[in-house]
BASE-694391 format. One record per residue (C-alpha): residue number from 1; residue in three letters; y, z, x. Coordinates in steps of 0.02 Angstrom, whole numbers, plus 50000, padded with zeros to 5 digits. Layout:
<r><i>NUM</i><aa>ALA</aa><py>Y</py><pz>Z</pz><px>X</px></r>
...
REM end
This chain:
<r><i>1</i><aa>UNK</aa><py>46991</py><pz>61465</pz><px>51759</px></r>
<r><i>2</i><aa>UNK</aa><py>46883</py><pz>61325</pz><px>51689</px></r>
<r><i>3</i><aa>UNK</aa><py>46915</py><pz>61184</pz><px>51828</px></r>
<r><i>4</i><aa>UNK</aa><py>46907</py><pz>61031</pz><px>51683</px></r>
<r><i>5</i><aa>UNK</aa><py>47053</py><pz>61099</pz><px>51615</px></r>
<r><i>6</i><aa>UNK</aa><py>47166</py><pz>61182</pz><px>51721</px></r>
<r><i>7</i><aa>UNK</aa><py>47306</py><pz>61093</pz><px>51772</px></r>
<r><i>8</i><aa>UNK</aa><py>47431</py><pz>61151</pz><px>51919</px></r>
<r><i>9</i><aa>UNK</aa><py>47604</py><pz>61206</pz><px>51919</px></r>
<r><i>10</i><aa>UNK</aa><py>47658</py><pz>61159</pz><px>52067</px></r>
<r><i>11</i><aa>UNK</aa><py>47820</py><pz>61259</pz><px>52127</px></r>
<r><i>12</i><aa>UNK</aa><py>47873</py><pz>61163</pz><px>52291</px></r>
<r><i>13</i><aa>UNK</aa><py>47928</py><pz>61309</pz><px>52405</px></r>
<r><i>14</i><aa>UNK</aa><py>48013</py><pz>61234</pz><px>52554</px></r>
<r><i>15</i><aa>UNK</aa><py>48033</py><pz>61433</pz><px>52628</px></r>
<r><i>16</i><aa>UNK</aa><py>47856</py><pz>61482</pz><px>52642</px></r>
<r><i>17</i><aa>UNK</aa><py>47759</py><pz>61481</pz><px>52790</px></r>
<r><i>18</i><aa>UNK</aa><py>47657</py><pz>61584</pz><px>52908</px></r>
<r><i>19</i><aa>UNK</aa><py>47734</py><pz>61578</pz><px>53093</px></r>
<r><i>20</i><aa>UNK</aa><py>47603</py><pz>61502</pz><px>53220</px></r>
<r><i>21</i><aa>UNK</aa><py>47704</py><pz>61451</pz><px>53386</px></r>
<r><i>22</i><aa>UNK</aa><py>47892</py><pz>61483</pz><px>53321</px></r>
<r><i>23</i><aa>UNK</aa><py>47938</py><pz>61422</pz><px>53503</px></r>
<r><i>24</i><aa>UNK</aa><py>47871</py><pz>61267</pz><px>53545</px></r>
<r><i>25</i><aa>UNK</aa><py>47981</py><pz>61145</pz><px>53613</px></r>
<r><i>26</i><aa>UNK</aa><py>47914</py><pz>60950</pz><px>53612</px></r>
<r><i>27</i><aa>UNK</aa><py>48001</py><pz>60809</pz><px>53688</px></r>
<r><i>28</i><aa>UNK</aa><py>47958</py><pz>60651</pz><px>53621</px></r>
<r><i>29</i><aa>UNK</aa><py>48003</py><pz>60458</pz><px>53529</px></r>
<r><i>30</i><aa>UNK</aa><py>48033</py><pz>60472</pz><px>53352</px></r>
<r><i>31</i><aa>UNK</aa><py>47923</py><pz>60313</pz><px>53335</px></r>
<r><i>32</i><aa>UNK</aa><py>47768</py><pz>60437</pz><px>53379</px></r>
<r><i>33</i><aa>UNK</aa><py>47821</py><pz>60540</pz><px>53208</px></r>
<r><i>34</i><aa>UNK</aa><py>47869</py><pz>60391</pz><px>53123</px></r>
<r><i>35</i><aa>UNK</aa><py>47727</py><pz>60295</pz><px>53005</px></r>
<r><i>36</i><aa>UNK</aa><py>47837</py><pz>60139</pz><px>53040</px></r>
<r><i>37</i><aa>UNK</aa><py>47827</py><pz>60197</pz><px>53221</px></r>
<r><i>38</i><aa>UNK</aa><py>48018</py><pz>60170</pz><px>53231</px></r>
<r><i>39</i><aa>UNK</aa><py>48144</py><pz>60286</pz><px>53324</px></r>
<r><i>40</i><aa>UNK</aa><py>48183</py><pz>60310</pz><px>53500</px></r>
<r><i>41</i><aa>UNK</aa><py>48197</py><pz>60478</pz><px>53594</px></r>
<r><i>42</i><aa>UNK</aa><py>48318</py><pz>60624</pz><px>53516</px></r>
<r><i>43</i><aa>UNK</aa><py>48421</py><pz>60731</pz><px>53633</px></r>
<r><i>44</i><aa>UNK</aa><py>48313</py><pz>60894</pz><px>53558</px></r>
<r><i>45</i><aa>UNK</aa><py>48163</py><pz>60878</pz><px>53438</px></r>
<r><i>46</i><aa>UNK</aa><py>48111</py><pz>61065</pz><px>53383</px></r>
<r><i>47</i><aa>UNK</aa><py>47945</py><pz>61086</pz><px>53270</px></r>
<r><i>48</i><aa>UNK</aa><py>47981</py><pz>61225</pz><px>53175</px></r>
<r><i>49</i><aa>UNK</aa><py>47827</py><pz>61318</pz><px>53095</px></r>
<r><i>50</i><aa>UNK</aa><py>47916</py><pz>61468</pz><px>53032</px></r>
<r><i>51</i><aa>UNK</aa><py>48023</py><pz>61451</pz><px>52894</px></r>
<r><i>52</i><aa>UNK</aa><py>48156</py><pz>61593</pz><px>52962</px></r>
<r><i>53</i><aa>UNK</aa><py>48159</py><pz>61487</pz><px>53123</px></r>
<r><i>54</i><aa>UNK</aa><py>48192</py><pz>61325</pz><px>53017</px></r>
<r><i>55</i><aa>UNK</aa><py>48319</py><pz>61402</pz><px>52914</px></r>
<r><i>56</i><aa>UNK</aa><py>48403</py><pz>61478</pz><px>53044</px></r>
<r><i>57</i><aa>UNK</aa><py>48404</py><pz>61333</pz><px>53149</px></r>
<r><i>58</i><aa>UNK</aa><py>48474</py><pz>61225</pz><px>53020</px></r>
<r><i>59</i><aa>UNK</aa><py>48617</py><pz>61334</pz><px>52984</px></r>
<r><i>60</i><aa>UNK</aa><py>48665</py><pz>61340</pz><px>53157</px></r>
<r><i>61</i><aa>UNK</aa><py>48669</py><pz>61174</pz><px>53188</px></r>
<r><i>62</i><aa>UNK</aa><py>48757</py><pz>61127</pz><px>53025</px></r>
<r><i>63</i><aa>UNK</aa><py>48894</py><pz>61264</pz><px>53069</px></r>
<r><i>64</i><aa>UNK</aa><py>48918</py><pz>61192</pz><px>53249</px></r>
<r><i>65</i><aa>UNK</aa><py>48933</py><pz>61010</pz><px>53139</px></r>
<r><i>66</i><aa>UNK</aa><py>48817</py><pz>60945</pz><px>53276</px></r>
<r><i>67</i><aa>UNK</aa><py>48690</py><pz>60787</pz><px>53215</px></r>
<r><i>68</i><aa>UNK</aa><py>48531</py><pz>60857</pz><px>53144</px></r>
<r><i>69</i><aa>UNK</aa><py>48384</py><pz>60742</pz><px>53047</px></r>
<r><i>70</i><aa>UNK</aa><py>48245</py><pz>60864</pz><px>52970</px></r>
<r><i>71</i><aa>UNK</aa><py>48122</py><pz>60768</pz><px>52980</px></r>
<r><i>72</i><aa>UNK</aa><py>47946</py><pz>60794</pz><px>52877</px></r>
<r><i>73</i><aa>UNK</aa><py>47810</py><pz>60666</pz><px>52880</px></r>
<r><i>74</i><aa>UNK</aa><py>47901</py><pz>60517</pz><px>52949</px></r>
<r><i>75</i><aa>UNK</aa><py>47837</py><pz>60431</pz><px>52789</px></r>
<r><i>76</i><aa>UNK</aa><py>48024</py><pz>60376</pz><px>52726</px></r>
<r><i>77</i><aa>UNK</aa><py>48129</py><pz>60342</pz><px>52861</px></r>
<r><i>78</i><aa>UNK</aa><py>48206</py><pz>60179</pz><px>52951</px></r>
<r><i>79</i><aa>UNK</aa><py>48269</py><pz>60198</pz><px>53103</px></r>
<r><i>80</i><aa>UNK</aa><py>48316</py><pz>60110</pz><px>53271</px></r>
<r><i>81</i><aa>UNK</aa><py>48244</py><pz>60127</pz><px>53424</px></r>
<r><i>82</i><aa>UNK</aa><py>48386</py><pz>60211</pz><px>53529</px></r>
<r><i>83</i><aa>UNK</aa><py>48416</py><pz>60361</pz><px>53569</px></r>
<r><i>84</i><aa>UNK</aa><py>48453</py><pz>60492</pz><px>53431</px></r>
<r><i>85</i><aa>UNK</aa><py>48622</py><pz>60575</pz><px>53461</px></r>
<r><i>86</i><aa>UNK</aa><py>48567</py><pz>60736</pz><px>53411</px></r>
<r><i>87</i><aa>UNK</aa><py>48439</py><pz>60894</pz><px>53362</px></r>
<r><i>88</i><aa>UNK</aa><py>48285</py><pz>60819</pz><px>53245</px></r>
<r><i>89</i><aa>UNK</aa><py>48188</py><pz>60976</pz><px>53169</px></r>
<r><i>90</i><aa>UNK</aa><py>48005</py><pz>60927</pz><px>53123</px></r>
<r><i>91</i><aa>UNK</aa><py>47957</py><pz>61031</pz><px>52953</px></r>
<r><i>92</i><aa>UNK</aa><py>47788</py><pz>61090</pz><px>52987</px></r>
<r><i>93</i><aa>UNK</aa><py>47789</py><pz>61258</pz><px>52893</px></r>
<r><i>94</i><aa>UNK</aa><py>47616</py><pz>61272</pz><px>52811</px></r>
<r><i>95</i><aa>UNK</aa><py>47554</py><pz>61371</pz><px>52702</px></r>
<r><i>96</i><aa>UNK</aa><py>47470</py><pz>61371</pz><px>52506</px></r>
<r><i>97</i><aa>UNK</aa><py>47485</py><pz>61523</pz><px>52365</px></r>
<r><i>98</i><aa>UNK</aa><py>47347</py><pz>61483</pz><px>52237</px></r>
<r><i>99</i><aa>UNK</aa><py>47365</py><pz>61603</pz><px>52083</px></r>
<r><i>100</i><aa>UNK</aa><py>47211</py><pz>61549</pz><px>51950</px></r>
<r><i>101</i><aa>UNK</aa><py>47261</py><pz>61596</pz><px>51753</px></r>
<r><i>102</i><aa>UNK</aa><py>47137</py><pz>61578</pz><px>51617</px></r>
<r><i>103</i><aa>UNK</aa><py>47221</py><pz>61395</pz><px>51580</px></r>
<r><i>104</i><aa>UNK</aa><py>47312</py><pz>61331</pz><px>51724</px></r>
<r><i>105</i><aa>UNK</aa><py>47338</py><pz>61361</pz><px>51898</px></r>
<r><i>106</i><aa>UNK</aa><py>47505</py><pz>61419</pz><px>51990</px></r>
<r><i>107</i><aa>UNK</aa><py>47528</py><pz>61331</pz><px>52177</px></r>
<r><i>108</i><aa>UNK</aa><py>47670</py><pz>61359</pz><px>52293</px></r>
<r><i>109</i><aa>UNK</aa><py>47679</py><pz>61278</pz><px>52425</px></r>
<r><i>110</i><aa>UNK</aa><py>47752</py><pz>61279</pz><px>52598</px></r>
<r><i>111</i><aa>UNK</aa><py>47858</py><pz>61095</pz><px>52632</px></r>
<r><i>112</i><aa>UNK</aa><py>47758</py><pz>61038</pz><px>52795</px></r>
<r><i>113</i><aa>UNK</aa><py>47577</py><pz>61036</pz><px>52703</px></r>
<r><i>114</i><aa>UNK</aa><py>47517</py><pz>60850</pz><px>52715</px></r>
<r><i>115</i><aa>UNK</aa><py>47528</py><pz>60798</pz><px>52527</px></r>
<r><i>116</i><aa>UNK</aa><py>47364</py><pz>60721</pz><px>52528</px></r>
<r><i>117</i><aa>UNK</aa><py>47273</py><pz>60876</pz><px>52577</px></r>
<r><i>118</i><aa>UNK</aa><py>47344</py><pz>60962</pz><px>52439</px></r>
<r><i>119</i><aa>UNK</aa><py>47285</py><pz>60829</pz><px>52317</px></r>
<r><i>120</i><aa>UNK</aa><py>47142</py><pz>60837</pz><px>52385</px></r>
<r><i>121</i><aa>UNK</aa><py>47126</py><pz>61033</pz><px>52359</px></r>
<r><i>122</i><aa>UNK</aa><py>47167</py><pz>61012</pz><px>52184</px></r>
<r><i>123</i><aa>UNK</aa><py>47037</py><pz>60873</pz><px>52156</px></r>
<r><i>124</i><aa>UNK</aa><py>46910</py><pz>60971</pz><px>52246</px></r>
<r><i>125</i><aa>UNK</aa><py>46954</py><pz>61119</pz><px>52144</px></r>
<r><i>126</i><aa>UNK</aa><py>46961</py><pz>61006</pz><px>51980</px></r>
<r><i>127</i><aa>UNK</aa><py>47136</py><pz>61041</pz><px>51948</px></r>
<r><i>128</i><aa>UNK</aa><py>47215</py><pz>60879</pz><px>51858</px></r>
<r><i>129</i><aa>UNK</aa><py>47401</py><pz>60843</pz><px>51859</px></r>
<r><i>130</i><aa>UNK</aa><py>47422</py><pz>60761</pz><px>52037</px></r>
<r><i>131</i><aa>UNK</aa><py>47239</py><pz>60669</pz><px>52058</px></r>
<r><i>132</i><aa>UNK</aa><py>47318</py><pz>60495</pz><px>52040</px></r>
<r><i>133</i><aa>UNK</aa><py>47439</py><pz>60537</pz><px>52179</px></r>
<r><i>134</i><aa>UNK</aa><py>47327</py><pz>60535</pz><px>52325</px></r>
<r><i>135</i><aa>UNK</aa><py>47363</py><pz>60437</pz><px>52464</px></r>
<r><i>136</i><aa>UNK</aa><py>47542</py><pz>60462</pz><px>52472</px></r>
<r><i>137</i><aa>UNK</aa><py>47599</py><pz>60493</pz><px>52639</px></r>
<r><i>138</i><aa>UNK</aa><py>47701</py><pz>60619</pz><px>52673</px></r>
<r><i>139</i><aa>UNK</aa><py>47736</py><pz>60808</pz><px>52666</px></r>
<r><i>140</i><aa>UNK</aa><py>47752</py><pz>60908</pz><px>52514</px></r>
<r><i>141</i><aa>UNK</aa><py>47918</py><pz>60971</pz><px>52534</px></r>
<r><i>142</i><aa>UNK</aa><py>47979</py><pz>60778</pz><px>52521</px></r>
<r><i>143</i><aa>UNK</aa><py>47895</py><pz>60742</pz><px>52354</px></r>
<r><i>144</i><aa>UNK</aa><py>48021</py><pz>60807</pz><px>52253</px></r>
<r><i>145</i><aa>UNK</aa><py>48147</py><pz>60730</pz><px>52318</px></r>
<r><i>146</i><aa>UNK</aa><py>48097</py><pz>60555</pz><px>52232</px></r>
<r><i>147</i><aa>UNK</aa><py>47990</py><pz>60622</pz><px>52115</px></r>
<r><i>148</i><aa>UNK</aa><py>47839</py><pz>60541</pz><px>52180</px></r>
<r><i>149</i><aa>UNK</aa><py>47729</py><pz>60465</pz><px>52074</px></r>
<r><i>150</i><aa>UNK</aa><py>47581</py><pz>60331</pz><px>52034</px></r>
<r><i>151</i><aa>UNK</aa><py>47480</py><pz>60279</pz><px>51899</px></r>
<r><i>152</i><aa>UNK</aa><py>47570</py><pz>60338</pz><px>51764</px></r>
<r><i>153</i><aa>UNK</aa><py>47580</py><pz>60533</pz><px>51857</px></r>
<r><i>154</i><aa>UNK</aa><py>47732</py><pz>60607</pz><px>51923</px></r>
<r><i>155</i><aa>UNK</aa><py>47772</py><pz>60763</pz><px>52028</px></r>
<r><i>156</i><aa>UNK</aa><py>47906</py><pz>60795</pz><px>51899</px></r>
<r><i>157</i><aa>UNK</aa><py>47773</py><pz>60836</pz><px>51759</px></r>
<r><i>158</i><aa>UNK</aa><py>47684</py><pz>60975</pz><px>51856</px></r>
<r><i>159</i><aa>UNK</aa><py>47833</py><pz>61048</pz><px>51974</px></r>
<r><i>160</i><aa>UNK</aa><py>47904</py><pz>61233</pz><px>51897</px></r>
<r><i>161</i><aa>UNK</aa><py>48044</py><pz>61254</pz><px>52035</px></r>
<r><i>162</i><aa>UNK</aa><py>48085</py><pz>61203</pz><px>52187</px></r>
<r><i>163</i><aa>UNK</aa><py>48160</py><pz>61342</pz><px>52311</px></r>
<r><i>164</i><aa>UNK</aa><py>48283</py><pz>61266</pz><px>52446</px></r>
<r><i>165</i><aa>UNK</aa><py>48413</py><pz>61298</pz><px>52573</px></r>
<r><i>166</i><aa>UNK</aa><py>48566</py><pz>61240</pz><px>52518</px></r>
<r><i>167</i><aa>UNK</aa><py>48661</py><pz>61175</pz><px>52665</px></r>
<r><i>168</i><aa>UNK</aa><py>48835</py><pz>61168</pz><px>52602</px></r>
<r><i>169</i><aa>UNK</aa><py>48844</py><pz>61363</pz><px>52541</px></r>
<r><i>170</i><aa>UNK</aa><py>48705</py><pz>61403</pz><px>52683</px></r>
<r><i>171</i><aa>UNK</aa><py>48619</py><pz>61509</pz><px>52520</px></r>
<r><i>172</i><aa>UNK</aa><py>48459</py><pz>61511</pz><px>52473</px></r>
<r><i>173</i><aa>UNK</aa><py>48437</py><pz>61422</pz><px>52293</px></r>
<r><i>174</i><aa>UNK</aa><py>48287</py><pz>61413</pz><px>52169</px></r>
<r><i>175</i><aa>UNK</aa><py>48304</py><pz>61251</pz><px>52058</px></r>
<r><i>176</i><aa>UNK</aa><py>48185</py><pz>61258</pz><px>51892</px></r>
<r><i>177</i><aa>UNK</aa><py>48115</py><pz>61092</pz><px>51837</px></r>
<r><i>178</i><aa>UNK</aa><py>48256</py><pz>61036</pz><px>51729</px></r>
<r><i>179</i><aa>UNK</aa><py>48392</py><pz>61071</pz><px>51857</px></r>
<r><i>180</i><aa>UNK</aa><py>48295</py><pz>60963</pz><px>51975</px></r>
<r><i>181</i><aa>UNK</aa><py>48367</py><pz>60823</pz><px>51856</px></r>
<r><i>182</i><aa>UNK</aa><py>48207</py><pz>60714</pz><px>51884</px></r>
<r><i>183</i><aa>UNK</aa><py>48214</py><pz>60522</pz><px>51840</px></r>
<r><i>184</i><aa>UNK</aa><py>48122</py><pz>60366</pz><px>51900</px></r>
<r><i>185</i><aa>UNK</aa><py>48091</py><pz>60396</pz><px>52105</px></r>
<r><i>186</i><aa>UNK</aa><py>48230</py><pz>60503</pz><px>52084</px></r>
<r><i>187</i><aa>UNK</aa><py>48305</py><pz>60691</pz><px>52060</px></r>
<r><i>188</i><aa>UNK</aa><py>48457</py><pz>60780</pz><px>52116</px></r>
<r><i>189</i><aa>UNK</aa><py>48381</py><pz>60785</pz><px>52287</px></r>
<r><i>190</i><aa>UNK</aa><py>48402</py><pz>60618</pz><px>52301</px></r>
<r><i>191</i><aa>UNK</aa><py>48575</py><pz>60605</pz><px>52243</px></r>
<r><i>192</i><aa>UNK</aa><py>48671</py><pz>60730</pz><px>52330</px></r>
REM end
């Protein structure tokens, strides 16, 4: 890989992780994960750092039709400070797949990396195709979601698929770029 030319393609996996503490249970405000530091305390706040536990957590909760927030970074989110009626799952799956090619480089990525730090990787690695994104807050999971961008750089033009849960069907889903439907601080995330 020569680093002054390779460029990511960034596949946004929101599955991948590698379990630490599947189990932990934190009790909390929502204003202490909140960057507006916003949100009172939910009835149960689960982090979940596996991705089968996350999955399988949403599902259950969906089928039972009982109020759920995933939350990521806390980056994007108004809320009051009551209570939260309800089960808030914290995304913090991590994990990063680096496969180098001779011109570009192939990322996938778990959704609860910090954004940032994976800017960061890329610009310490010389990768270009996110550099003018850092300082986003957030996780990476949510970036697709409104195609985040700055400075004339947008997730859209580096992200190859984005792999999801689907919580209507409960079914697993890969999207490729183009069926992300990406516009202005927008995609099909956003909109359904």
């Amino acid at each position: 890989v020569s680093p002054t030319t390779a460029s990511p393609t960034i596949s946004v996996d929101v599955l991948t992780c590698w379990p630490r503490d599947p189990h932990r249970l934190t009790v909390m405000r929502l204003a202490d994960l909140t960057t507006l530091g916003v949100g009172g305390a939910p009835d149960v706040l689960r982090t979940c750092v596996a991705t089968n536990e996350l999955i399988e957590r949403v599902r259950k909760l969906d089928d039972a039709r009982e109020n759920v927030l995933i939350l990521g970074g806390g980056s994007n989110i108004v809320m009051g400070d009551e209570p939260f009626r309800g089960t808030v799952l914290q995304v913090a799956t991590r994990g990063i797949e680096i496969k180098a090619g001779e011109s570009a480089v192939r990322l996938t990525v778990a959704a609860g990396e910090p954004w940032d730090e994976l800017v960061e990787l890329c610009v310490v690695n010389g990768w270009s195709g996110i550099e003018a994104l850092s300082g986003i807050p957030g996780l990476v999971g949510a970036t697709p979601i409104q195609n985040v961008g700055a400075y004339g750089q947008e997730i859209s033009q580096v992200i190859e698929s984005v792999r999801l849960l689907d919580r209507a069907t409960g079914s697993i889903e890969v999207f490729d770029n183009a069926e992300c439907m990406f516009k202005y601080r927008s995609s099909i995330f956003k909109r359904e």
